[in-house]
N, C-alpha and C positions, 0 to 999 in steps of 0.2 A: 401711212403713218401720220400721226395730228400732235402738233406739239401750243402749249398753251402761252403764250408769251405774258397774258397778263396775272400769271400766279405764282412768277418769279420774286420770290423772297426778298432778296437782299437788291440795294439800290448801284445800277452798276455807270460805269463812265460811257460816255459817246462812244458807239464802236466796239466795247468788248465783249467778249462772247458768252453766249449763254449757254448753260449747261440746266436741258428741261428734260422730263420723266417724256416717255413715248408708247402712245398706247395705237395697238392694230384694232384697223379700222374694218378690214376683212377684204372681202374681194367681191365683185360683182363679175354674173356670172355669164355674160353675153357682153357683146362687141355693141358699145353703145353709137349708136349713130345720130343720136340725138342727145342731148342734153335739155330740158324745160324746167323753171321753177314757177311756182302759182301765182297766185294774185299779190298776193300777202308776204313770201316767200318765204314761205318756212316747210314747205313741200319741194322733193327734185323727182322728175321724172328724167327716167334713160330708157331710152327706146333704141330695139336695134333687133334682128337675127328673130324677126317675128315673134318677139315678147314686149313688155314692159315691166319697167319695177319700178314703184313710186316709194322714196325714200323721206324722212326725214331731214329736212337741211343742215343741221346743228350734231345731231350725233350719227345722223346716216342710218339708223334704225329701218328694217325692212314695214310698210305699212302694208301694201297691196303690189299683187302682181297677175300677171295672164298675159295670153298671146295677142296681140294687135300689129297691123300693119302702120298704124299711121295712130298719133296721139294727141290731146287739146286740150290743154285746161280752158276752163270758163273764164270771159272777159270778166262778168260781173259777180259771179260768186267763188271764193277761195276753195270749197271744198265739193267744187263740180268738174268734171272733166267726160270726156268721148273716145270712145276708142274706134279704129276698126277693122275689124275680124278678118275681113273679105272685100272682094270688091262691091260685095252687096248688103252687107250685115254693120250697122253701126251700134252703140251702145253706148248711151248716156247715163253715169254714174253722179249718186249725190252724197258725200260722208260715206265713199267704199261702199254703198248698197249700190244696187244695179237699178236705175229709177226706170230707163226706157228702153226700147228696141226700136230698130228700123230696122225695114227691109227694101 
């Protein structure tokens, strides 16, 4: 549940309570054991239960998702990250396209 504090109408006193609209946010669908946001921060990644799902920070909008054991964003660029598969398969992602492979 996400409630907006700054679109509160009316001007109220120190302390009194606010009465805001509430909108579902949904549910995610694995046991996050990680939490990461990007360079930039307007990406969140949840890692856990050998998936990931890279979310939007602000509305939580699903962008990408797949199985990975372990997950990276890029030091120097926002919309880079690594995932990996296995203990032998890595995979470097650039803007949700799959750019490279390791083995």
């Amino acid at each position: 549940v996400q409630k907006n504090v700054r679109q509160a109408d009316k001007k109220l006193a120190d302390g009194e309570r606010l009465e805001l609209a509430q909108k579902e946010l949904g549910t995610c669908d694995l046991y996050p054991q990680s939490l990461q946001h990007n360079k930039n921060g307007r990406l969140i990644c949840a890692c856990g239960d050998g998936e990931y799902v890279i979310y939007t920070s602000l509305r939580l909008k699903n962008k990408s998702y797949g199985q990975a054991i372990e997950f990276c964003w890029s030091g120097h660029d926002s919309g880079t990250y690594a995932i990996r598969e296995s203990t032998s398969k890595l995979k470097v992602f650039k803007n949700f396209k799959k750019h490279r492979d390791f083995r």
